[in-house]
N, CA and C atoms of all chains as a GROMACS GRO file, in nm:
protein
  534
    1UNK      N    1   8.731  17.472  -9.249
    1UNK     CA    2   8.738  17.562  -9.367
    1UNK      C    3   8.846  17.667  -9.345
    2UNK      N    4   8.812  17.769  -9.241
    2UNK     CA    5   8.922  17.848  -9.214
    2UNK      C    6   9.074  17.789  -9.170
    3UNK      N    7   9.062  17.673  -9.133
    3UNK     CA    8   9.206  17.551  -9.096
    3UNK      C    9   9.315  17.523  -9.231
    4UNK      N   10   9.175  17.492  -9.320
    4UNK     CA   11   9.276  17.437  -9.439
    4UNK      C   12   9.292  17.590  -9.518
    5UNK      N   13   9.243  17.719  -9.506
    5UNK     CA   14   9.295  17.812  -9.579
    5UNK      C   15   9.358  17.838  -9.530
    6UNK      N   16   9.404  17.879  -9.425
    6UNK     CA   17   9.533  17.892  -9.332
    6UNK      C   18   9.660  17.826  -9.380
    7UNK      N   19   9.614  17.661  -9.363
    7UNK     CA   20   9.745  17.543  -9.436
    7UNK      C   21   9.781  17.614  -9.600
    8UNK      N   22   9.632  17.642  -9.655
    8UNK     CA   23   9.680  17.715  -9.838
    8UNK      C   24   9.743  17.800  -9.828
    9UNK      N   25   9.745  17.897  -9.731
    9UNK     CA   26   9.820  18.079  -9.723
    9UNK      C   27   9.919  18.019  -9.702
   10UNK      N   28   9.990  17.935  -9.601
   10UNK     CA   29  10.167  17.872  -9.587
   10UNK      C   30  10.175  17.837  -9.662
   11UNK      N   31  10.127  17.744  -9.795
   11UNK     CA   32  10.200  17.753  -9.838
   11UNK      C   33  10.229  17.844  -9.964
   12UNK      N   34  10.146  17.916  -9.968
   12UNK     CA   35  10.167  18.010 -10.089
   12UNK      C   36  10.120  17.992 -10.228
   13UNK      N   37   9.943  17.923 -10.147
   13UNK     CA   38   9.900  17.850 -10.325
   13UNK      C   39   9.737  17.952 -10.282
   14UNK      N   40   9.774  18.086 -10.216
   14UNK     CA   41   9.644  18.127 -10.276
   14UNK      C   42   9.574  18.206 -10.367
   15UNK      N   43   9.643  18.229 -10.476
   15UNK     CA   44   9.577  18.331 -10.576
   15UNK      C   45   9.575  18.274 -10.717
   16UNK      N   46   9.614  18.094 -10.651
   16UNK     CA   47   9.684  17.977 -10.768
   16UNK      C   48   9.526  17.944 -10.859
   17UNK      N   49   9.417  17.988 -10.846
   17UNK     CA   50   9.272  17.915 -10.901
   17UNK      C   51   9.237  18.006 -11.000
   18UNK      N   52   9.285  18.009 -11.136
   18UNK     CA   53   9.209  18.086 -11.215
   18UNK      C   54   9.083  18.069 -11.256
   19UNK      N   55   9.032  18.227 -11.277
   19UNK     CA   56   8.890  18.245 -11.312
   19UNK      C   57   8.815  18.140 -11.400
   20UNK      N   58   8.668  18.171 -11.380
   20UNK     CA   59   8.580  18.057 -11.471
   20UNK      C   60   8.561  18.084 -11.570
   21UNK      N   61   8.583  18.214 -11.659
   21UNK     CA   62   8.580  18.254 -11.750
   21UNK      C   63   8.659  18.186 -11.832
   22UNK      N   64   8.655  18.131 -11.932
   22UNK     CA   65   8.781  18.070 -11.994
   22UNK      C   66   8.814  18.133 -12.096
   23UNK      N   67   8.757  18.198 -12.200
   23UNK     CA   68   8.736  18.338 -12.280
   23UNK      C   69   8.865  18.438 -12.258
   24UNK      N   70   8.854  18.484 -12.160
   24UNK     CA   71   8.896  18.629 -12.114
   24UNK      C   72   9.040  18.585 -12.094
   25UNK      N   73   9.143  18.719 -12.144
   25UNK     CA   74   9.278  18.725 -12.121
   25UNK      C   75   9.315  18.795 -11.978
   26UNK      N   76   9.424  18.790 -11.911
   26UNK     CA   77   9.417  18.890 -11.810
   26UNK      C   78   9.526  18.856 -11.762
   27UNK      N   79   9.611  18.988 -11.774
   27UNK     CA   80   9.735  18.957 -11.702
   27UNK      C   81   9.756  18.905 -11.515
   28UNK      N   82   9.645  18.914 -11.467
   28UNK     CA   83   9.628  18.853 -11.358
   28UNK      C   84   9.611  18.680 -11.330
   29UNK      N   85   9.582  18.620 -11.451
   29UNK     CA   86   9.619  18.478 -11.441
   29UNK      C   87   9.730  18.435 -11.504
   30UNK      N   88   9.833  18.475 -11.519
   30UNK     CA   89  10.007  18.521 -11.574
   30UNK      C   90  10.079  18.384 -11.444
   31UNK      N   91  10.126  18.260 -11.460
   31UNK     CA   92  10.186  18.156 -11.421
   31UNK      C   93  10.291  18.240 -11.336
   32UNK      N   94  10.344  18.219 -11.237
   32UNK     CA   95  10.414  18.218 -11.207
   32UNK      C   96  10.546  18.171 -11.240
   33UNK      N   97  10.668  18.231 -11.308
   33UNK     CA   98  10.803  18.192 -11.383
   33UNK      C   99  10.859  18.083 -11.238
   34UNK      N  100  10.921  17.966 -11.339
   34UNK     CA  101  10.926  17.869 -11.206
   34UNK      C  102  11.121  17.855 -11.295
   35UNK      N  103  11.185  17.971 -11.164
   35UNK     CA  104  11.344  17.976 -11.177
   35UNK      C  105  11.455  17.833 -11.159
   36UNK      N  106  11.347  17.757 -11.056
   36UNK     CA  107  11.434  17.620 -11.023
   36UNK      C  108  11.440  17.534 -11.149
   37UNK      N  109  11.332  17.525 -11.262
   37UNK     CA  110  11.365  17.459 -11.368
   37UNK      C  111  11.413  17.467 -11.484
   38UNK      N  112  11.520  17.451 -11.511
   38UNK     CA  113  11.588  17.502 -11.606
   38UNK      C  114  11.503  17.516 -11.758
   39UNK      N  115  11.556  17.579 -11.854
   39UNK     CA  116  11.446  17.585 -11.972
   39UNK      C  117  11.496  17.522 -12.074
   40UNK      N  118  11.607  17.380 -12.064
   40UNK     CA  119  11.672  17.338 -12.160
   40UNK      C  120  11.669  17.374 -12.295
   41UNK      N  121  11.562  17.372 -12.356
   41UNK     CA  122  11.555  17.473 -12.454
   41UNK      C  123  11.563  17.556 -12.519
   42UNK      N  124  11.524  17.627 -12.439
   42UNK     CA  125  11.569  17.822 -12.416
   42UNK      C  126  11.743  17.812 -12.425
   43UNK      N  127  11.767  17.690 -12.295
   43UNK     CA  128  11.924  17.752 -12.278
   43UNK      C  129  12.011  17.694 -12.400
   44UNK      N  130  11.965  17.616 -12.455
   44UNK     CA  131  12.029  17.551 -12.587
   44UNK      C  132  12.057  17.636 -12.704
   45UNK      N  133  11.912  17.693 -12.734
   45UNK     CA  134  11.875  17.760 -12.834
   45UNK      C  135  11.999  17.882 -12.819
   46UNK      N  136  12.022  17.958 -12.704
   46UNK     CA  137  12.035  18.038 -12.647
   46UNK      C  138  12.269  18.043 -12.705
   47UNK      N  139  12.262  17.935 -12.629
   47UNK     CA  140  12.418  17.887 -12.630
   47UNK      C  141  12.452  17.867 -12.802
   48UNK      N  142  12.364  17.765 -12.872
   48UNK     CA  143  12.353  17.769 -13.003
   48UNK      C  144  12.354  17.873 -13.064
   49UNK      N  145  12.323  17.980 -13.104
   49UNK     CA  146  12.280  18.120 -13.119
   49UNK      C  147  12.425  18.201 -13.100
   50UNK      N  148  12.458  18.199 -12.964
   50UNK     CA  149  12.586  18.263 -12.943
   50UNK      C  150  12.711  18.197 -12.993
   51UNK      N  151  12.709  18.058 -13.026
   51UNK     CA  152  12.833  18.016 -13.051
   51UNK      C  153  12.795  18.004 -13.233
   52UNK      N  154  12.664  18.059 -13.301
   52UNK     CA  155  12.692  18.070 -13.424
   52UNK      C  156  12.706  18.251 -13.470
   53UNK      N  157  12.689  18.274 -13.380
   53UNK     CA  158  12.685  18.445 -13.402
   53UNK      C  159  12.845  18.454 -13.408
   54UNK      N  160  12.923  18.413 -13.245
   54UNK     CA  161  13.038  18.415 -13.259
   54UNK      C  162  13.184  18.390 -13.418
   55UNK      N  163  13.068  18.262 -13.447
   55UNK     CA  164  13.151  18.192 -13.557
   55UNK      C  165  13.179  18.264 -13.707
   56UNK      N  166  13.035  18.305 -13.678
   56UNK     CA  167  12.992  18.412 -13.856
   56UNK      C  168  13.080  18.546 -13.766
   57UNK      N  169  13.085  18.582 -13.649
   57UNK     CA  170  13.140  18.723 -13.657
   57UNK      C  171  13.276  18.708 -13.688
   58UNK      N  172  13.397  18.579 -13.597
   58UNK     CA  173  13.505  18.553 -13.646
   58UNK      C  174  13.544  18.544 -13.752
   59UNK      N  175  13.438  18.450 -13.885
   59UNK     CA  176  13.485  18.432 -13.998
   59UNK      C  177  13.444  18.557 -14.078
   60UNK      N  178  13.384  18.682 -14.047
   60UNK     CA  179  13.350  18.806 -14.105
   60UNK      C  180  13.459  18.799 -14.102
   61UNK      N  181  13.534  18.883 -13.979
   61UNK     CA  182  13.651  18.947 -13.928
   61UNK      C  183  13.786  18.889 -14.044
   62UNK      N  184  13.796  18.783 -14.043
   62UNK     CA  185  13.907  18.714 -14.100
   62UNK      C  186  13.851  18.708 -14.275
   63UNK      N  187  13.750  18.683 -14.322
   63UNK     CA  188  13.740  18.721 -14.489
   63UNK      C  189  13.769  18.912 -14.459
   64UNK      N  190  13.758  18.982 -14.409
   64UNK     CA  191  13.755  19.124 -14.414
   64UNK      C  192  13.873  19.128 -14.405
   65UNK      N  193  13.979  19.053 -14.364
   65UNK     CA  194  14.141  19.144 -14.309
   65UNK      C  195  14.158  19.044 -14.465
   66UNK      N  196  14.150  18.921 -14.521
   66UNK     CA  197  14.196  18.879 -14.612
   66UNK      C  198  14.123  18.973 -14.732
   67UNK      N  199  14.093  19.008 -14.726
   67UNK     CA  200  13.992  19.090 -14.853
   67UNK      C  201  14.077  19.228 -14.844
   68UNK      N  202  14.063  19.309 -14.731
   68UNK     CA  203  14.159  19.420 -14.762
   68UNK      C  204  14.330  19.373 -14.818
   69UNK      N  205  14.376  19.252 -14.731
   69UNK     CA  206  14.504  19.322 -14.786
   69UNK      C  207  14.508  19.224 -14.934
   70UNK      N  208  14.445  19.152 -15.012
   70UNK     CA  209  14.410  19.151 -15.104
   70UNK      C  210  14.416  19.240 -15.185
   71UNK      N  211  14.332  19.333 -15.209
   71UNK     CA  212  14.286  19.470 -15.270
   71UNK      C  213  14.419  19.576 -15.231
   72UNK      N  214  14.473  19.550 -15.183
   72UNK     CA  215  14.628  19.632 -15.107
   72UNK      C  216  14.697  19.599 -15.244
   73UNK      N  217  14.725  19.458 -15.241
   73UNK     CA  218  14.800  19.404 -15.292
   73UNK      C  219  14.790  19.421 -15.465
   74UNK      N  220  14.630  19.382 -15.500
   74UNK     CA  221  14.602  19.467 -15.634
   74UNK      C  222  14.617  19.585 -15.653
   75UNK      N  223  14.575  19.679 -15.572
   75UNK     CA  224  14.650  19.832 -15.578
   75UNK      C  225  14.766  19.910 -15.603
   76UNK      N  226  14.871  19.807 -15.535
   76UNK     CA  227  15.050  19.856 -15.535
   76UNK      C  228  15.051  19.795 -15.687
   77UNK      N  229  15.009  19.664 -15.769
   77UNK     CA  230  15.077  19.629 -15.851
   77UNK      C  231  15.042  19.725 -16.044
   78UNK      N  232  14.878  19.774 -15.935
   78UNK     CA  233  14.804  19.853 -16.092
   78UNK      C  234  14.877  19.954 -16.140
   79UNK      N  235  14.876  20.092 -16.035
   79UNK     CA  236  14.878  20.197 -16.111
   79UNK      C  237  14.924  20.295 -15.987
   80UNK      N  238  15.125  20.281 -16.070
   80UNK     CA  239  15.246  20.341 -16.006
   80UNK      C  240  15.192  20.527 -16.004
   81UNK      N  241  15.101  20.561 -16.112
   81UNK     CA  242  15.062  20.734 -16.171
   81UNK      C  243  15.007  20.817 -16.073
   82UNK      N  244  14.922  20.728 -16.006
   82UNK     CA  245  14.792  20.797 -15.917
   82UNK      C  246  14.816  20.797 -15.810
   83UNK      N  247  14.905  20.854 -15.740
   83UNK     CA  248  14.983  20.819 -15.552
   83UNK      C  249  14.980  20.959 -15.484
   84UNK      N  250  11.930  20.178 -14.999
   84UNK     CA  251  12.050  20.173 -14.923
   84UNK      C  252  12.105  20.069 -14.899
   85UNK      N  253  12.276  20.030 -14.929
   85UNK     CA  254  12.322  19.922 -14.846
   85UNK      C  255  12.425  19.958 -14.769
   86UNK      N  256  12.397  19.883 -14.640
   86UNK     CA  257  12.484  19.891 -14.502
   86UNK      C  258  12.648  19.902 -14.530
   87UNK      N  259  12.663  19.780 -14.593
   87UNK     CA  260  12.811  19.831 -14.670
   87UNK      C  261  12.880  19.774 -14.756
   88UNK      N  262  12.866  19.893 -14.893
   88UNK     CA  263  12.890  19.880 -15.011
   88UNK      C  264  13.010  19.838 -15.017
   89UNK      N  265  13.034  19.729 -15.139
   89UNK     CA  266  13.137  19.696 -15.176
   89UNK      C  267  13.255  19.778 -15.151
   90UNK      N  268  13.326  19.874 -15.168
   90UNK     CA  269  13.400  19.978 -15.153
   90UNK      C  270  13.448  19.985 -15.037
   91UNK      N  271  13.371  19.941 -14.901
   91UNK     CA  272  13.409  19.954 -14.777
   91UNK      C  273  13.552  19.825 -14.784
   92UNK      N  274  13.500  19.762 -14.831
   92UNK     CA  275  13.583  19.608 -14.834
   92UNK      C  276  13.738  19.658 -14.827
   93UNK      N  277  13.766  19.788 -14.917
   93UNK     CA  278  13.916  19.841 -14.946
   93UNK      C  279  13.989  19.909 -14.799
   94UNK      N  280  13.900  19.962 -14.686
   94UNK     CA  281  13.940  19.964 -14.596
   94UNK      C  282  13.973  19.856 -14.489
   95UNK      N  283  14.083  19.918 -14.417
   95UNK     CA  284  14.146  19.826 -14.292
   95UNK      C  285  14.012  19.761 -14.206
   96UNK      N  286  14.020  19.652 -14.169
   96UNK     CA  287  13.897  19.682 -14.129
   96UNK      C  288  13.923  19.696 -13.960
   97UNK      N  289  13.831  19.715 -13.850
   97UNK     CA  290  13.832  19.759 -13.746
   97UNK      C  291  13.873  19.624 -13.693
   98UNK      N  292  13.944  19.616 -13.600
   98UNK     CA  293  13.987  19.458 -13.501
   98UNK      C  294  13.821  19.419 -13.466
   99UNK      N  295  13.841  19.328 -13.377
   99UNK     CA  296  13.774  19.265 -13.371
   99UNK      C  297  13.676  19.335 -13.215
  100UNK      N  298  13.763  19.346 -13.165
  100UNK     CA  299  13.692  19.391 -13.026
  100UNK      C  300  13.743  19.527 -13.012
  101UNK      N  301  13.697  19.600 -13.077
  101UNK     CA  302  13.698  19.746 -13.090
  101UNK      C  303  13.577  19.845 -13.037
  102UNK      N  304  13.610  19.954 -12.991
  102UNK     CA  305  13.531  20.050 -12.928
  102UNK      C  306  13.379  19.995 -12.919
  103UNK      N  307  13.339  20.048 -13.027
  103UNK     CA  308  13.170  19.965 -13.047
  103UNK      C  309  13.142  19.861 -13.016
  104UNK      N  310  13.215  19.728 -13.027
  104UNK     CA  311  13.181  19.617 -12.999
  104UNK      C  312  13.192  19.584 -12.862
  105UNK      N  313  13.289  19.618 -12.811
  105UNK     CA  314  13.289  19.590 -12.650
  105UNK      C  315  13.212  19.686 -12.586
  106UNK      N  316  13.151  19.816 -12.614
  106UNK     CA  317  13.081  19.888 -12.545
  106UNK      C  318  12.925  19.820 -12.590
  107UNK      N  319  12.896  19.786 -12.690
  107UNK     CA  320  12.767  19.696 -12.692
  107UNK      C  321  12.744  19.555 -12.652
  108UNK      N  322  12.827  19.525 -12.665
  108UNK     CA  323  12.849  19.376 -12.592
  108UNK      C  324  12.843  19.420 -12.429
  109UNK      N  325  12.903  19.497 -12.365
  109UNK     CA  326  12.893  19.538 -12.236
  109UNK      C  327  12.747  19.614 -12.182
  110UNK      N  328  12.686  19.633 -12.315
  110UNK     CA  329  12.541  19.688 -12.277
  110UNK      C  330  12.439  19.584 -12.278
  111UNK      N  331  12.522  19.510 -12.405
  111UNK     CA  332  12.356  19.373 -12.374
  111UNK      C  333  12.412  19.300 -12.215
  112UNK      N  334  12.534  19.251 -12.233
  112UNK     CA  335  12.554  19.233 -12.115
  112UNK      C  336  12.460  19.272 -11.937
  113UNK      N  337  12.453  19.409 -11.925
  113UNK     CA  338  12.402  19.496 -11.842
  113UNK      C  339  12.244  19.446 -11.838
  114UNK      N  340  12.191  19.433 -11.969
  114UNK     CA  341  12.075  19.496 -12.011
  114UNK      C  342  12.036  19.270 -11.995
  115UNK      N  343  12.106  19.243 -11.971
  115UNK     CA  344  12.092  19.085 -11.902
  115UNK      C  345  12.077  19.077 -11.787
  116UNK      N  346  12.195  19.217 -11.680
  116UNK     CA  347  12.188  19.193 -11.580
  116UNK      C  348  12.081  19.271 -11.467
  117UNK      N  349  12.007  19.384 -11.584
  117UNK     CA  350  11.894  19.433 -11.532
  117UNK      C  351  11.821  19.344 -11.550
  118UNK      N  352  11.766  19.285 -11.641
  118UNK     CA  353  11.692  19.210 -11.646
  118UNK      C  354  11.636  19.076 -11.563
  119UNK      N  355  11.752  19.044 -11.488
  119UNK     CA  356  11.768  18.965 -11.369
  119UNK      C  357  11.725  19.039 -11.257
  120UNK      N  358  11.770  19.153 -11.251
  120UNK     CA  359  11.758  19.230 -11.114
  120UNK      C  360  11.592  19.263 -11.139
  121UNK      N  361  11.506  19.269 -11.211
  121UNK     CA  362  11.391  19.324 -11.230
  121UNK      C  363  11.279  19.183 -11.202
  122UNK      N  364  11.335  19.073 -11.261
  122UNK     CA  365  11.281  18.924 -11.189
  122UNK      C  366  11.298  18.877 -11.129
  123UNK      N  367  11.337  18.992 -11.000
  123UNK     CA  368  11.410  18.893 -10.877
  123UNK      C  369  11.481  18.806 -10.871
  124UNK      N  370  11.569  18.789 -11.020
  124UNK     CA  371  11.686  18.644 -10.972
  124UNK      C  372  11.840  18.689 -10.921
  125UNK      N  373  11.897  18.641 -10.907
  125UNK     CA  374  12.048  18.643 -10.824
  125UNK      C  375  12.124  18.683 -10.994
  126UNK      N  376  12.168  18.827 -10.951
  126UNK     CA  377  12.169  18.919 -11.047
  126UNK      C  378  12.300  18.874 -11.127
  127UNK      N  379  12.432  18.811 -11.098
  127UNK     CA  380  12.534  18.755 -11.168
  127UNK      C  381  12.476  18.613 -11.202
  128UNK      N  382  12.492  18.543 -11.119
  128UNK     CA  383  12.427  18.396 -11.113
  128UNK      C  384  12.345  18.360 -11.202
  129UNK      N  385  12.248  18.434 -11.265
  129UNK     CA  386  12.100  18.371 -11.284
  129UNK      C  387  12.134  18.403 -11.469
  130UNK      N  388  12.079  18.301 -11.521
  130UNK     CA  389  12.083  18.348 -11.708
  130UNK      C  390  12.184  18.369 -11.771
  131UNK      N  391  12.300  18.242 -11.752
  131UNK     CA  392  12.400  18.308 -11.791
  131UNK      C  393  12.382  18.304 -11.901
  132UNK      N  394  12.300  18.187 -11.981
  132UNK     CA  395  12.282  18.169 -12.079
  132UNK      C  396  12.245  18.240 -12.200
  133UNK      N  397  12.138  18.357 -12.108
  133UNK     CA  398  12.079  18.490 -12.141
  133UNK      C  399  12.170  18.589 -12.143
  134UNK      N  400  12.276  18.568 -12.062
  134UNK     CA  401  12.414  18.706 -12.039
  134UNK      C  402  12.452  18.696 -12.146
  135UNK      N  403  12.550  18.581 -12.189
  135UNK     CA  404  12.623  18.547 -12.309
  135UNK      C  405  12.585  18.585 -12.409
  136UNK      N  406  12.403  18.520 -12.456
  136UNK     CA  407  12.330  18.563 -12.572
  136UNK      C  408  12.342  18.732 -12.606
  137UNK      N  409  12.303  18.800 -12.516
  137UNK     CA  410  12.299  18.967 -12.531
  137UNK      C  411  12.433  19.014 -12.551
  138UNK      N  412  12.539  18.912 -12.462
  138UNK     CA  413  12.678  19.031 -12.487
  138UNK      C  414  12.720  19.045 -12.620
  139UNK      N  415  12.674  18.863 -12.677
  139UNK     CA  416  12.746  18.856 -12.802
  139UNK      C  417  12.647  18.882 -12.901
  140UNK      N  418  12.513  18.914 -12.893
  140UNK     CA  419  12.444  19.016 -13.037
  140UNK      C  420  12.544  19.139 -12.988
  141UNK      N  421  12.561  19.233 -12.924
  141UNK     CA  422  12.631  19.321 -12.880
  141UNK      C  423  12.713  19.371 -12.941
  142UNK      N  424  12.789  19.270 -12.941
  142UNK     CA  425  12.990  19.253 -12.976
  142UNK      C  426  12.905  19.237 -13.163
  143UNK      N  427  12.828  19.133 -13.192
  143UNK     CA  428  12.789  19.124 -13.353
  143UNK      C  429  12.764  19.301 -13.399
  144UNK      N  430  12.672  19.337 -13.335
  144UNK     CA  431  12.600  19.458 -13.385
  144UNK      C  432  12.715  19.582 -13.388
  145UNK      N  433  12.796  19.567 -13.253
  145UNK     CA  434  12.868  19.694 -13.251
  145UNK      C  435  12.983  19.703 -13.391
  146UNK      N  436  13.007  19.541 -13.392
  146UNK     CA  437  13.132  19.532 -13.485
  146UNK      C  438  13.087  19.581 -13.647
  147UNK      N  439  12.972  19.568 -13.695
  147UNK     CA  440  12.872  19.588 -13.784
  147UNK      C  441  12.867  19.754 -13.780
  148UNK      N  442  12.843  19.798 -13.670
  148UNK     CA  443  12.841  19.957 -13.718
  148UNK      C  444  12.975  20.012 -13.685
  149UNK      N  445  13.053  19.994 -13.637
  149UNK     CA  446  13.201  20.040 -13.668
  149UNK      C  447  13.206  20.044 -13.786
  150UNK      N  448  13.210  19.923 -13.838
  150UNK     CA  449  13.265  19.954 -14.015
  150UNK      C  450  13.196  19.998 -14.078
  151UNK      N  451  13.068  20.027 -14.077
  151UNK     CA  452  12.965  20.146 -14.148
  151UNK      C  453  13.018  20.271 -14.098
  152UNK      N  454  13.058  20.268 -13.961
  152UNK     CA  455  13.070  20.446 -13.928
  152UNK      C  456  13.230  20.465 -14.024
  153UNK      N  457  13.318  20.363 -13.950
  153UNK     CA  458  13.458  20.393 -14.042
  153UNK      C  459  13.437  20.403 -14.183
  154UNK      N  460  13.358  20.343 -14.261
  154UNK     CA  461  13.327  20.392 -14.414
  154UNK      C  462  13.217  20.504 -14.446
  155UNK      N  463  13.176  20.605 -14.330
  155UNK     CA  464  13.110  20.679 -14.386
  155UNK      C  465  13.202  20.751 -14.360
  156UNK      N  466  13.291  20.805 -14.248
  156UNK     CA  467  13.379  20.866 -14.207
  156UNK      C  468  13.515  20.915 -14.320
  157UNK      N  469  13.562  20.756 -14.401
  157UNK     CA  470  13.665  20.766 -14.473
  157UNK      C  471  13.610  20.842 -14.618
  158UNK      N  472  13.494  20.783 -14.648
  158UNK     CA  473  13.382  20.853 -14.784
  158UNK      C  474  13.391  20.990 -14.739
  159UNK      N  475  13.372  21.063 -14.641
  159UNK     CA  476  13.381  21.211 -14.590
  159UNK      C  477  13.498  21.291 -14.641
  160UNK      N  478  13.573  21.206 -14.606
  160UNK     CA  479  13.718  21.271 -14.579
  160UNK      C  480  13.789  21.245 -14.741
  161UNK      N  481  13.759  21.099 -14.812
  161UNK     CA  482  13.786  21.097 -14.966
  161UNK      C  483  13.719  21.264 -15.039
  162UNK      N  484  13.608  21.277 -15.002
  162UNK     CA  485  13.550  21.418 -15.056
  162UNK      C  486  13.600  21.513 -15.013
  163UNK      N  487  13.643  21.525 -14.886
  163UNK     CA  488  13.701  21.655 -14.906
  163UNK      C  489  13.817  21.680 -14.964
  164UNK      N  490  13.967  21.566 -14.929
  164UNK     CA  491  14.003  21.597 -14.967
  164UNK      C  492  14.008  21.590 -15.146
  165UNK      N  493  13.944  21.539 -15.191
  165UNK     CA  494  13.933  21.574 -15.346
  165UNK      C  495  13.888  21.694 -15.368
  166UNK      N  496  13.785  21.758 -15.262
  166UNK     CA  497  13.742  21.884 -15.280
  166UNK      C  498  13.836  22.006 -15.291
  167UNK      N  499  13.950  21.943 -15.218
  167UNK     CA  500  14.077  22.059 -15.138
  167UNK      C  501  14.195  22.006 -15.240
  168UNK      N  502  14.167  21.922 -15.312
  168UNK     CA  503  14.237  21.948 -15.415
  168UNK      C  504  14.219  22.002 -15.580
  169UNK      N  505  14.063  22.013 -15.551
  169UNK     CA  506  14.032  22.066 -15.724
  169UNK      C  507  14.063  22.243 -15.682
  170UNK      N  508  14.034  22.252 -15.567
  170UNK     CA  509  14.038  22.435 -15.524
  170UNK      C  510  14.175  22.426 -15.407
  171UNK      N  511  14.256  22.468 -15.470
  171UNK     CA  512  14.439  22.447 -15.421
  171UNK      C  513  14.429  22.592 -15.375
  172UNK      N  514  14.348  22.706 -15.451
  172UNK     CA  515  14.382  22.859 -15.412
  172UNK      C  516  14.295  22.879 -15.276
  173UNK      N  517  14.191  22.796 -15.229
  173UNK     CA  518  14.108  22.827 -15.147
  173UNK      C  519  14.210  22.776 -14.960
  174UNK      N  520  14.299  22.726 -14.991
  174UNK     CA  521  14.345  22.639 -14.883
  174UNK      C  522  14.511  22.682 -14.899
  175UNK      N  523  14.566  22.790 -14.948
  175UNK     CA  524  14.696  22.822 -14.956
  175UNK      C  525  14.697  22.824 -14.791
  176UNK      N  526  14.633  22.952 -14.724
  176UNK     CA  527  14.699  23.012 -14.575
  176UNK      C  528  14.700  22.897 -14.502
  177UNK      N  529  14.683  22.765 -14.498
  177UNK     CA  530  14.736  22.641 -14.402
  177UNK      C  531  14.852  22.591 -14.415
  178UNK      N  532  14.886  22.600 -14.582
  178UNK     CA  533  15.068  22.544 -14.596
  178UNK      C  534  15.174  22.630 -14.592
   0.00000   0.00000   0.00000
C-alpha cells in the first residue's frame, strides 16, 4: 500500500481522484492545462480571427484614404467663395 | 451616440500604424506575454497564436480610437475657430 503510493507521488498522479460528490463545483477539481497538446482549434480559430481582423482593418484603412481624397476632390470643384 | 459620424470620413485619416495602434497592439501583445508568464509557459515561445490574436485586436482597437480622438479633436478646433471668428474684437492683441 505505502509501495504503490510512493510509485503514485513519482509520478505526480496524486491529487488526480476527484471527489464523490458529483453535484458540487470546486475549483479544486480544475484539470490540469495539458501545454504539450496543441489546441488545434483554439489555434485556428485564433489565426483565423487575426488574419480577418487584419483584412477588415487594411480594407478600412484603404476605403478611408479613398473616401477622403474623394470628398477633397468634391470640395476644390464646389465652392471657390468659402476658403 | 455614434463612434464616427459620417463627417469624420472628410478627414485625413490616421496611417495605419500610428501612435494608438502600435501602442495597443504592443499592450495586447504584453498582456499575451504576461499571461504566459502567469501559466508557467516559456514566456516568448508559448501562444504565439494567442500573441498575434491580442496584438492585432490591439492594432484594430487603437486604429478605431485614433480616428474618434482625431475627429473629436478637429470638431474642437472647427468651433473655436468659428468662435474666433464671429468675435474678431475679442482676439485683436494676438495679431
Amino acid at each position: 500500500m505505502a509501495a504503490s503510493l510512493r510509485a503514485v507521488r513519482r509520478l505526480g498522479l496524486v491529487a488526480a481522484a476527484p471527489p464523490s460528490l458529483a453535484f458540487t463545483r470546486s475549483a479544486f477539481v480544475a484539470k490540469k492545462a495539458d501545454n504539450a497538446q496543441p489546441n488545434w482549434l483554439g489555434v485556428g480559430l485564433a489565426f483565423g480571427t487575426s488574419a480577418a481582423l487584419w483584412a477588415l482593418l487594411v480594407k478600412q484603412h484603404n476605403e478611408d484614404v479613398k473616401e477622403y481624397e474623394r470628398r477633397k476632390q468634391a470640395r476644390e470643384h464646389k465652392c471657390r467663395e468659402c476658403s | 451616440m455614434v463612434f464616427l459620424p459620417d463627417e469624420s470620413r472628410s478627414l485625413p485619416p490616421p496611417p495605419l500604424l500610428n501612435k494608438g495602434s502600435v501602442w495597443l497592439g504592443f499592450a495586447g501583445w504584453m498582456s499575451a506575454l504576461i499571461d504566459n508568464a502567469f501559466n508557467q509557459r516559456p514566456i516568448f515561445g508559448a501562444g504565439v497564436h494567442r500573441q498575434i490574436l491580442l496584438a492585432t485586436l490591439g492594432c484594430f482597437v487603437g486604429y478605431h480610437l485614433v480616428k474618434r480622438a482625431e475627429y473629436m479633436h478637429a470638431k474642437v478646433d472647427r468651433e473655436l475657430f468659428e468662435y474666433m471668428r464671429h468675435h474678431p474684437v475679442d482676439f485683436q492683441g494676438s495679431g
